[in-house]
C-alpha atoms as an extended CHARMM CRD file, in Angstrom:
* protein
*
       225  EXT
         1         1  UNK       CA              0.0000000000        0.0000000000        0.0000000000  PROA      1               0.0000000000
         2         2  UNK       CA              1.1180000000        3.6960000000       -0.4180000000  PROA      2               0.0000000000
         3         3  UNK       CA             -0.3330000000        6.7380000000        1.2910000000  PROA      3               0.0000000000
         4         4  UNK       CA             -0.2890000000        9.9520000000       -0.8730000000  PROA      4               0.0000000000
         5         5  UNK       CA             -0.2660000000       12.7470000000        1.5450000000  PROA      5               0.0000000000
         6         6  UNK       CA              0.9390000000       16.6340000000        2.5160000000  PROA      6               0.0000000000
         7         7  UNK       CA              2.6640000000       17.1620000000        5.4600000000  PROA      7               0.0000000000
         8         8  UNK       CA              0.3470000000       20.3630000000        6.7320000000  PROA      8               0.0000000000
         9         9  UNK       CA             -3.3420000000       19.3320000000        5.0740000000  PROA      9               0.0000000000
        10        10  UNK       CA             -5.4070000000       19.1410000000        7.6980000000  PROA      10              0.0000000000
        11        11  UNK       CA             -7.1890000000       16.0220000000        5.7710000000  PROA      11              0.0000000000
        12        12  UNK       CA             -4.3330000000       14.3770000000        5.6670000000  PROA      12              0.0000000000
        13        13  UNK       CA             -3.2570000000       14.6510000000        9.2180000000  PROA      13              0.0000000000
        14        14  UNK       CA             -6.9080000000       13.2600000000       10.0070000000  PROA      14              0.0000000000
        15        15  UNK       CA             -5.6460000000        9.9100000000        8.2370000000  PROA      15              0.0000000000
        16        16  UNK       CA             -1.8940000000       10.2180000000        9.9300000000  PROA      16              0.0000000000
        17        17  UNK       CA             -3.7430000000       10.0590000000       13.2800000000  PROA      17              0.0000000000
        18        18  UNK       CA             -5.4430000000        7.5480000000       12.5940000000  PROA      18              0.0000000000
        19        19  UNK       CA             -3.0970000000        5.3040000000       11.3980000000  PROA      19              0.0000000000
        20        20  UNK       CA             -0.7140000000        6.2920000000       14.6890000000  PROA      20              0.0000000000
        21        21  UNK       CA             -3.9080000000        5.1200000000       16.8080000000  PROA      21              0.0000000000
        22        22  UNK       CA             -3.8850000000        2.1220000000       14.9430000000  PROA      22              0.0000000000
        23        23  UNK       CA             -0.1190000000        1.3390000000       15.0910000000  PROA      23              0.0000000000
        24        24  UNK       CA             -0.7530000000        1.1120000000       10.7970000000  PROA      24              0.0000000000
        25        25  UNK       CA              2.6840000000        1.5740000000        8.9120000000  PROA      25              0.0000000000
        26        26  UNK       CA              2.4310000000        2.8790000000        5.5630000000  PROA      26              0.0000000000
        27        27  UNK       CA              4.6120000000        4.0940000000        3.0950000000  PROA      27              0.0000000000
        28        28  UNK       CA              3.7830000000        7.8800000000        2.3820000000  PROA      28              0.0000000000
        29        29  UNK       CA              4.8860000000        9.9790000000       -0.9760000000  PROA      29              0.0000000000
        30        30  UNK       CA              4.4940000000       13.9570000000       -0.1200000000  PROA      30              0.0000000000
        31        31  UNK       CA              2.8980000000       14.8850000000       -3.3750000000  PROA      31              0.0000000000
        32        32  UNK       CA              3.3960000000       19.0760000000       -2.5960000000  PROA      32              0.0000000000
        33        33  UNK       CA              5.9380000000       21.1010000000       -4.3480000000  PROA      33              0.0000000000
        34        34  UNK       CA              8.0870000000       24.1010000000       -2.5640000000  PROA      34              0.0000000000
        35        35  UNK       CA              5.6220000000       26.0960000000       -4.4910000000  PROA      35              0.0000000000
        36        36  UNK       CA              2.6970000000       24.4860000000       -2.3980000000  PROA      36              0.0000000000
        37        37  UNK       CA              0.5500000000       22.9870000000       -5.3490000000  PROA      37              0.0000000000
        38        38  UNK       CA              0.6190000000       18.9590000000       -6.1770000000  PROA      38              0.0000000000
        39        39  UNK       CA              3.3170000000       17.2700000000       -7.9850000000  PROA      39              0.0000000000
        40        40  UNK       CA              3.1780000000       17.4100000000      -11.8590000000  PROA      40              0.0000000000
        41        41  UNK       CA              1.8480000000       14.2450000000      -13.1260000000  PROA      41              0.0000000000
        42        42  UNK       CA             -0.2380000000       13.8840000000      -10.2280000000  PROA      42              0.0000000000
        43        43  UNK       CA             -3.7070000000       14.0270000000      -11.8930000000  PROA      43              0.0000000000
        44        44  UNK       CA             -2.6020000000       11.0440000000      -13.7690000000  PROA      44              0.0000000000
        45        45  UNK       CA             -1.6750000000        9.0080000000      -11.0660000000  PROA      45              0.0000000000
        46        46  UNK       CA             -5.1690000000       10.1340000000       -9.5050000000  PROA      46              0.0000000000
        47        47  UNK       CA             -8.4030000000       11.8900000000      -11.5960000000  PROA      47              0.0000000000
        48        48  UNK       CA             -9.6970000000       13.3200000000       -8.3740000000  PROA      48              0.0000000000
        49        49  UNK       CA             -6.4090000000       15.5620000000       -8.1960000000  PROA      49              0.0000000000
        50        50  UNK       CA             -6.7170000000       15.3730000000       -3.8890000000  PROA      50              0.0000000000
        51        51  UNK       CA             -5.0350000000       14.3860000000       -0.8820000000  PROA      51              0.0000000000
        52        52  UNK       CA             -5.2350000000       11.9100000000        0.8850000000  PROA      52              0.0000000000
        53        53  UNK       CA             -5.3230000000        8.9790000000       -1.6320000000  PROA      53              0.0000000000
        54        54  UNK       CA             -4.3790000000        5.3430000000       -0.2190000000  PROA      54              0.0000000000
        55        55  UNK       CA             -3.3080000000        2.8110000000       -3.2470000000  PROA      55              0.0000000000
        56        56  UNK       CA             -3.6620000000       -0.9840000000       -2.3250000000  PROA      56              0.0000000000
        57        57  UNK       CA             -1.0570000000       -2.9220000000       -3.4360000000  PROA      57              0.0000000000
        58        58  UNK       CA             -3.2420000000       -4.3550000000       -6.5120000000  PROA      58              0.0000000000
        59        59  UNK       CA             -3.3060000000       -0.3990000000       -7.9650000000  PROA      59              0.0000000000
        60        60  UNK       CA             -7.1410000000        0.1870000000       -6.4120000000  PROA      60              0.0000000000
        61        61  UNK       CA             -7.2190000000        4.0650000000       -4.8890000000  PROA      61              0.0000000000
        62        62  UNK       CA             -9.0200000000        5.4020000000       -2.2410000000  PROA      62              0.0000000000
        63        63  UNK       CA             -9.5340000000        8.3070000000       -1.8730000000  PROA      63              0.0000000000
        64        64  UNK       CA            -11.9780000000       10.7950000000        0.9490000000  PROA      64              0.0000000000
        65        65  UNK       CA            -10.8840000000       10.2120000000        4.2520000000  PROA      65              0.0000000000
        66        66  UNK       CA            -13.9410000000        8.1190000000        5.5230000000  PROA      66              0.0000000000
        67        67  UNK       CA            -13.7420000000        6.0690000000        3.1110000000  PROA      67              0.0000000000
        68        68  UNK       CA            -10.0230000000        5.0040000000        3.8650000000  PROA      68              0.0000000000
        69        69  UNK       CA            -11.0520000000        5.1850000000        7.7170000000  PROA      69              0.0000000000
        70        70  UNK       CA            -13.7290000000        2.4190000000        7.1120000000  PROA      70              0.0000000000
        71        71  UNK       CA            -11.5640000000        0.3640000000        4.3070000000  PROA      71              0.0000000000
        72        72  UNK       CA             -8.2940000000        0.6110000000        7.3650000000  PROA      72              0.0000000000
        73        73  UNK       CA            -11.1880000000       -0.2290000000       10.3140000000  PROA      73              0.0000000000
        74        74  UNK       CA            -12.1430000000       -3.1660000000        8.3580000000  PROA      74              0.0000000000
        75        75  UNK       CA             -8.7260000000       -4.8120000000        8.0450000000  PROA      75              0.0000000000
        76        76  UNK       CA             -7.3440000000       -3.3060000000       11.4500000000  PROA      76              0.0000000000
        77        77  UNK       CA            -10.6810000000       -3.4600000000       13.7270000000  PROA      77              0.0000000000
        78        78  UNK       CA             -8.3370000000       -2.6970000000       16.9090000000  PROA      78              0.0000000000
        79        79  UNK       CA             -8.3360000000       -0.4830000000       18.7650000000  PROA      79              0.0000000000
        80        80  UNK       CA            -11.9190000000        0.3520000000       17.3920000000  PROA      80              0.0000000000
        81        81  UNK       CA            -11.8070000000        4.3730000000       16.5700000000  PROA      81              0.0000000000
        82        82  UNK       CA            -15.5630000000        4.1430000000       14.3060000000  PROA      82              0.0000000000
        83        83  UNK       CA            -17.9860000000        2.7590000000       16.8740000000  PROA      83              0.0000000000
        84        84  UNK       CA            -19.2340000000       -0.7140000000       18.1240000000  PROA      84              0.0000000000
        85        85  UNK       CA            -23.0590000000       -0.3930000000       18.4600000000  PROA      85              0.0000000000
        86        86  UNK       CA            -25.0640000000        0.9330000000       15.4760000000  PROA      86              0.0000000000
        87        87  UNK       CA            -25.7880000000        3.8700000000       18.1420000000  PROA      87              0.0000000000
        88        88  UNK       CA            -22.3330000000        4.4970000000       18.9700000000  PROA      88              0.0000000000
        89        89  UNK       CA            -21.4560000000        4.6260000000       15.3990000000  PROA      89              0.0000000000
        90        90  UNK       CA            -24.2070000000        7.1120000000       14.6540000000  PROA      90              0.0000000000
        91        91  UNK       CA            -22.9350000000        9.1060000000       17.2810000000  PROA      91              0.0000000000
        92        92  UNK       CA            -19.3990000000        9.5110000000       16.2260000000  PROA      92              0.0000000000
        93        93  UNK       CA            -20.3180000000       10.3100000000       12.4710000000  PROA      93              0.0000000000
        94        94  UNK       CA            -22.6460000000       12.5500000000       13.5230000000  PROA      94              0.0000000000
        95        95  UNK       CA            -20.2440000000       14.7010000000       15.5450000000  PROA      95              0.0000000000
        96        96  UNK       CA            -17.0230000000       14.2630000000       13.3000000000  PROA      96              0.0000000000
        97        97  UNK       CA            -19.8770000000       15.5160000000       10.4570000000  PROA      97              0.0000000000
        98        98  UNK       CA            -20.4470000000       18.5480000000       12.5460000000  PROA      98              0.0000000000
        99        99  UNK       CA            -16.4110000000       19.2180000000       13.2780000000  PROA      99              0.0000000000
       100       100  UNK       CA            -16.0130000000       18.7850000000        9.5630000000  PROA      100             0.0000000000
       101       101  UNK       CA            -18.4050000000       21.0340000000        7.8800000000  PROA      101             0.0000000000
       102       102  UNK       CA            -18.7710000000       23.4480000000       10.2680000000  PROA      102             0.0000000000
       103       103  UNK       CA            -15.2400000000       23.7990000000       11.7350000000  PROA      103             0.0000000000
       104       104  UNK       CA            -13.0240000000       22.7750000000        8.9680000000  PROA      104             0.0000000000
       105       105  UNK       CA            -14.9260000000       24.2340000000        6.0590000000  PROA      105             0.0000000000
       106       106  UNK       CA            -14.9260000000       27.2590000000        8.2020000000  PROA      106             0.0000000000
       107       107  UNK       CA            -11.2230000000       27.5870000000        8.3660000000  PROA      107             0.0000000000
       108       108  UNK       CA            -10.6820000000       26.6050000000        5.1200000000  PROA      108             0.0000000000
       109       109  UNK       CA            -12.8070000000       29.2880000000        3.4850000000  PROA      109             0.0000000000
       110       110  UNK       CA            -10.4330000000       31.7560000000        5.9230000000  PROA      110             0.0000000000
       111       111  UNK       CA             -6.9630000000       30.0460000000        4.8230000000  PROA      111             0.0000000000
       112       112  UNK       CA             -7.9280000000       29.2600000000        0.9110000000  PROA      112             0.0000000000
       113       113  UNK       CA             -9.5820000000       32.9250000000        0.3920000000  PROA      113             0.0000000000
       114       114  UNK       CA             -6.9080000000       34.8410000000        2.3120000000  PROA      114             0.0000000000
       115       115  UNK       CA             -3.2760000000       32.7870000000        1.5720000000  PROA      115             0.0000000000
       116       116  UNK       CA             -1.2610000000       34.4870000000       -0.9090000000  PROA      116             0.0000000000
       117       117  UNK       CA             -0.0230000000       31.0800000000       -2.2190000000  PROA      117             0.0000000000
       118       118  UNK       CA             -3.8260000000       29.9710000000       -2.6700000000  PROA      118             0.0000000000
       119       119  UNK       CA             -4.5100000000       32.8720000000       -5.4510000000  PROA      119             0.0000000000
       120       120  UNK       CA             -6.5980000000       31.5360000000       -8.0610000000  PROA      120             0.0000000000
       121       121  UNK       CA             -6.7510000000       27.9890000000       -5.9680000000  PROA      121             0.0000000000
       122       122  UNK       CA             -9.8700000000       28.9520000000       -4.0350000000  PROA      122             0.0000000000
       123       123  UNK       CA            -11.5900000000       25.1110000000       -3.6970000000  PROA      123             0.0000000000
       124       124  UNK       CA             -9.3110000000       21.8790000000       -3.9130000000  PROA      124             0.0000000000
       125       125  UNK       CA             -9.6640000000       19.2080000000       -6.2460000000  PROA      125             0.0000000000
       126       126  UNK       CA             -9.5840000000       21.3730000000       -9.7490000000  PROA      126             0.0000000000
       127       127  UNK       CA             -6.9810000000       21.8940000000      -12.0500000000  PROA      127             0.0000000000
       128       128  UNK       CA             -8.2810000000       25.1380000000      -13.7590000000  PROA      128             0.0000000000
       129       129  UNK       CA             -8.1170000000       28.1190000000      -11.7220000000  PROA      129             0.0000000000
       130       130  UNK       CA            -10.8940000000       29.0760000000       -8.8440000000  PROA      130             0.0000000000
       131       131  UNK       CA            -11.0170000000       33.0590000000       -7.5100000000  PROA      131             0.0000000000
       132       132  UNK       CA            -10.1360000000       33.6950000000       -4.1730000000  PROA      132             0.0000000000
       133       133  UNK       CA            -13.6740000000       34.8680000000       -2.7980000000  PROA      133             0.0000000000
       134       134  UNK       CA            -12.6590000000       37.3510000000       -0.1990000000  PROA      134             0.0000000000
       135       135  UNK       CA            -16.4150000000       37.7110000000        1.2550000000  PROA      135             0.0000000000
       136       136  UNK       CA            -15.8970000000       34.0790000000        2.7900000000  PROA      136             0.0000000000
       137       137  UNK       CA            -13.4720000000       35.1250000000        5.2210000000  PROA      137             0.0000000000
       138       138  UNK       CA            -16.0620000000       36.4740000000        7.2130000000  PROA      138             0.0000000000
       139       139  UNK       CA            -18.0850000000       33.9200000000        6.6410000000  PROA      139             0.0000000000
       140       140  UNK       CA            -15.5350000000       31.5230000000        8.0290000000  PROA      140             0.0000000000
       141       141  UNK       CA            -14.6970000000       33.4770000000       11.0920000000  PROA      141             0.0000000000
       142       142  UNK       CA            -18.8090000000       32.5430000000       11.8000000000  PROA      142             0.0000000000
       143       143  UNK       CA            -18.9840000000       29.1830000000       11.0510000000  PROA      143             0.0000000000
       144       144  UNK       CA            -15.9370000000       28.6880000000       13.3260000000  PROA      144             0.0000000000
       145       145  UNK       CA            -17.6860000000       31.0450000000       16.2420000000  PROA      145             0.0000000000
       146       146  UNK       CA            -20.8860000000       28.3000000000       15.8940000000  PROA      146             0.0000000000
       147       147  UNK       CA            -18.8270000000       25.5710000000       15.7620000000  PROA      147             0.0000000000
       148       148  UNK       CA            -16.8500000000       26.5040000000       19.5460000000  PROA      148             0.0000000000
       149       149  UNK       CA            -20.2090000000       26.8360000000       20.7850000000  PROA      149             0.0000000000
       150       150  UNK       CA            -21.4930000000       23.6690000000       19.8040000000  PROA      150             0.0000000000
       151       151  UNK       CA            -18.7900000000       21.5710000000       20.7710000000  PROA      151             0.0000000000
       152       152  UNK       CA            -18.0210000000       23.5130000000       23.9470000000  PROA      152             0.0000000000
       153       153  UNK       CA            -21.7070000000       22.6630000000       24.9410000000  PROA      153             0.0000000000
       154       154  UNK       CA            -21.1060000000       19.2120000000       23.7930000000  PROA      154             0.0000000000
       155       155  UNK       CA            -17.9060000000       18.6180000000       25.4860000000  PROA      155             0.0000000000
       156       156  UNK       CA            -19.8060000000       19.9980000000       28.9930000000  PROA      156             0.0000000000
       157       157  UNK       CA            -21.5050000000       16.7650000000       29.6870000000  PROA      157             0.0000000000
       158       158  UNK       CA            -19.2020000000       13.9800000000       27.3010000000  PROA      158             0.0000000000
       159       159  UNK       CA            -15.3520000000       13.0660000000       28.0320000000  PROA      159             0.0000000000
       160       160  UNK       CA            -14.9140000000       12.7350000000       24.5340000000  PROA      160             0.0000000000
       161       161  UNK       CA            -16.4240000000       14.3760000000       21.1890000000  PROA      161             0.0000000000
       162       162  UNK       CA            -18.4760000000       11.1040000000       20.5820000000  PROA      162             0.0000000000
       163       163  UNK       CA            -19.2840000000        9.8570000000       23.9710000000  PROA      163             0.0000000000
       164       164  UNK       CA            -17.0670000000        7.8420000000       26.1810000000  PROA      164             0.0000000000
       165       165  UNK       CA            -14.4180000000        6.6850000000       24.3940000000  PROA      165             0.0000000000
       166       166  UNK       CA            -11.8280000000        8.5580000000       21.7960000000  PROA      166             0.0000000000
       167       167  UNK       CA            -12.6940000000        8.2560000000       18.5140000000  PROA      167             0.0000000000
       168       168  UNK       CA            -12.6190000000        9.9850000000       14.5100000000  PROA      168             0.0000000000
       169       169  UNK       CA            -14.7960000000       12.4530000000       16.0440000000  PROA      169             0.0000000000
       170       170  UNK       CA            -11.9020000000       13.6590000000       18.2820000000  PROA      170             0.0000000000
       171       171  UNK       CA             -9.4790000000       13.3380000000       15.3280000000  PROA      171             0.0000000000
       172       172  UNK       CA            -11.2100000000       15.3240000000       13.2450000000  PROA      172             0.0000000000
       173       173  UNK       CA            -12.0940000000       18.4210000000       16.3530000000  PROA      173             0.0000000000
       174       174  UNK       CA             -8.8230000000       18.2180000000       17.3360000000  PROA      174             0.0000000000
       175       175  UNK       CA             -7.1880000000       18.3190000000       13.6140000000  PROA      175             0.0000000000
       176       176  UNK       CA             -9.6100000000       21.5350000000       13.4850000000  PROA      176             0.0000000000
       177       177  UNK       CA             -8.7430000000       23.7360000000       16.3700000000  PROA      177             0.0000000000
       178       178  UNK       CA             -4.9030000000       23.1340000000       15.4540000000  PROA      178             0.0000000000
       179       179  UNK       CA             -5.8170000000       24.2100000000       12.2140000000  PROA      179             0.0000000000
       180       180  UNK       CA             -7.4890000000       27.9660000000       13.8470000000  PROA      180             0.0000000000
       181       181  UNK       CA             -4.0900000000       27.8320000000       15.9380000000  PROA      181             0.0000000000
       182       182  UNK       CA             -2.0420000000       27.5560000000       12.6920000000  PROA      182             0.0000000000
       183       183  UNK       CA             -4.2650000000       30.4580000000       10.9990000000  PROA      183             0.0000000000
       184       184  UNK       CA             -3.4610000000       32.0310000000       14.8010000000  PROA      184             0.0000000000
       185       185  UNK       CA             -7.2490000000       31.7550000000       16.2210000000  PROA      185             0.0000000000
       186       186  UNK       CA             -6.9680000000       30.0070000000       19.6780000000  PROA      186             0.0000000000
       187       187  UNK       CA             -9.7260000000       28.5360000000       20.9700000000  PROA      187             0.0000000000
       188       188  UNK       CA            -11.9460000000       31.6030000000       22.6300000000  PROA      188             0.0000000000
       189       189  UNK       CA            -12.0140000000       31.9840000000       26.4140000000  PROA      189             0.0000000000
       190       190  UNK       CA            -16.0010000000       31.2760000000       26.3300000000  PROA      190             0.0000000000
       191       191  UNK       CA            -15.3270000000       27.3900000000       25.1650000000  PROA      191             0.0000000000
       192       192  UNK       CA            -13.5120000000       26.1060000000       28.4810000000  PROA      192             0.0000000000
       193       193  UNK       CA            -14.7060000000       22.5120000000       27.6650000000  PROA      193             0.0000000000
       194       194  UNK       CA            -13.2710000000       22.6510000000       24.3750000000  PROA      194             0.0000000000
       195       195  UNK       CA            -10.2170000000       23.7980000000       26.0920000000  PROA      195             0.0000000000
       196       196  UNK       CA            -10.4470000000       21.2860000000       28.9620000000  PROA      196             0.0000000000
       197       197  UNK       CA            -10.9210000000       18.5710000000       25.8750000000  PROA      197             0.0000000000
       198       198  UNK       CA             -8.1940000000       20.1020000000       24.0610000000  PROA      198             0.0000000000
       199       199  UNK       CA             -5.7550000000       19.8520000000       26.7640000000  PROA      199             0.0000000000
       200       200  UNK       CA             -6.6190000000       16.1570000000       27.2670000000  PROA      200             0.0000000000
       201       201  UNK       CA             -6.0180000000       15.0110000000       23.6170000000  PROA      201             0.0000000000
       202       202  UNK       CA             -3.3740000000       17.1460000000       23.0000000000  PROA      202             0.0000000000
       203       203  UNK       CA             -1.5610000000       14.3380000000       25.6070000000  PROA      203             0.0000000000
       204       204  UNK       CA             -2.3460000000       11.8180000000       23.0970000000  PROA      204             0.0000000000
       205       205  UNK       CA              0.9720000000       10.4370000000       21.1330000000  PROA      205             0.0000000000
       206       206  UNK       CA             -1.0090000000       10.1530000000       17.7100000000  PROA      206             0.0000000000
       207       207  UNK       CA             -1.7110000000       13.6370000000       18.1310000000  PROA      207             0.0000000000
       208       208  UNK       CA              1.6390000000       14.9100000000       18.6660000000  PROA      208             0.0000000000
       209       209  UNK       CA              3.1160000000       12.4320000000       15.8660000000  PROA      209             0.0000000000
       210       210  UNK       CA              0.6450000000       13.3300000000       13.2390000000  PROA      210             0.0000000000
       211       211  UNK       CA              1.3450000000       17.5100000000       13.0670000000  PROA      211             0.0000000000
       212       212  UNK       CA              2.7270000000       19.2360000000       10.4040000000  PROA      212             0.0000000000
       213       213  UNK       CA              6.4000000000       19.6070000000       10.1950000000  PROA      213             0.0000000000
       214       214  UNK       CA              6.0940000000       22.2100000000        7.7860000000  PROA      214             0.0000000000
       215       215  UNK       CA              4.1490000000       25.3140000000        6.9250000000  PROA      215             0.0000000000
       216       216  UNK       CA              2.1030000000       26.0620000000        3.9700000000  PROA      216             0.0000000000
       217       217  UNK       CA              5.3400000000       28.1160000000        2.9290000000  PROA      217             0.0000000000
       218       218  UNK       CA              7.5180000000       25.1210000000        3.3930000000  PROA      218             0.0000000000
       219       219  UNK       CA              8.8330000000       26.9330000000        6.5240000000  PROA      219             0.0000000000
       220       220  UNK       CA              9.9180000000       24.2310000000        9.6830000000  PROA      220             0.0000000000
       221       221  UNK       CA              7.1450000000       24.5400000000       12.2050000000  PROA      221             0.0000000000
       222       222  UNK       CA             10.0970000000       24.6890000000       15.0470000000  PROA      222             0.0000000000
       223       223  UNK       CA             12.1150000000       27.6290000000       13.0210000000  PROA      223             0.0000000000
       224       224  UNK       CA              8.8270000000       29.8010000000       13.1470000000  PROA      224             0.0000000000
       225       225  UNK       CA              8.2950000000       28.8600000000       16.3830000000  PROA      225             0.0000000000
């Protein structure tokens, strides 16, 4: 198997943690140029033109991070990181859903509509240019306000994003608030349960080995430190 990937996409982090959880070793190819955009050639070796992609070894791709979660889960069911009951599993997609599309669509419109380096690269995927949309920023900065006071009300009553045990719901959540800290937006003072989750995970070892090492301007996180 090979794991396309790039070192600071949030998406792709979401599958490194996952695979650290799992204790899954898998040969990764960094598919970003210094210039920040994917490898020539790359469309060929995948129509979708996005990151993550996981080849098997007989040449079948997969690519959306669910998808590779549930393929990985299915082959590697411990430790279980999807759910056991139907209920618990509805419960975990649920909230990763909600960490996804309203907290890391929200920083994404920010980053992708505001990043120099991003010009004319406004939604991933496409080949052909797509306008920075400068109106989203704002737009962002409120989907990310909702989506701290959702989870800090859900994190008031639940150890973890999807109940009791840690799960893709916390990778996801997590993978977004280190996002807002890399786009420096720190989790506001009125989430403290978000904080007091934050704090908690942030322990985690799959969490520290799955960060970035590098900026979206190739810098070393520790030099810009």
């Amino acid at each position: 198997m090979k794991f396309y990937d790039w070192d600071f996409a949030p998406n792709c982090r979401r599958l490194r943690m996952f695979l650290l959880e799992k204790g899954i070793e898998i040969p990764r190819e960094e598919c970003i140029t210094p210039q920040i955009a994917l490898k020539d050639g790359y469309e060929k070796t995948y129509k979708h033109y996005m990151v993550p992609m996981l080849e098997l070894d007989d040449g079948t791709q997969i690519g959306e991070v669910i998808a590779i979660w549930n393929y990985l889960e299915g082959v590697h069911p411990e430790p279980n990181l999807l759910g056991r009951s139907p209920l618990e599993k509805a419960e975990i997609i649920a909230w990763e859903r909600r960490a996804y599309d309203e907290g890391m669509i929200g920083y994404a419109e920010i980053f992708r509509n505001s990043h120099p380096n991003f010009v004319d690269r406004g939604l991933p995927g496409y080949i052909e240019p797509i306008a920075q949309i400068p109106d989203l920023i704002e737009r962002g900065k409120k989907r990310v306000a909702h989506f701290h006071e959702k989870f800090n009300s859900r994190l008031a009553d639940n150890e973890f994003v999807g109940g009791d045990n840690f799960s893709v719901a916390d990778i996801t959540t997590i993978t977004v608030v280190d996002f807002g800290l890399a786009l420096e937006m720190p989790i506001p003072k009125s989430a403290p349960h978000v904080q007091r989750w934050y704090d908690m995970v942030n322990e985690r070892e799959g969490v520290q080995l799955s960060r970035p090492r590098h900026l979206p301007d190739g810098t070393p996180v520790e030099q810009a430190a």
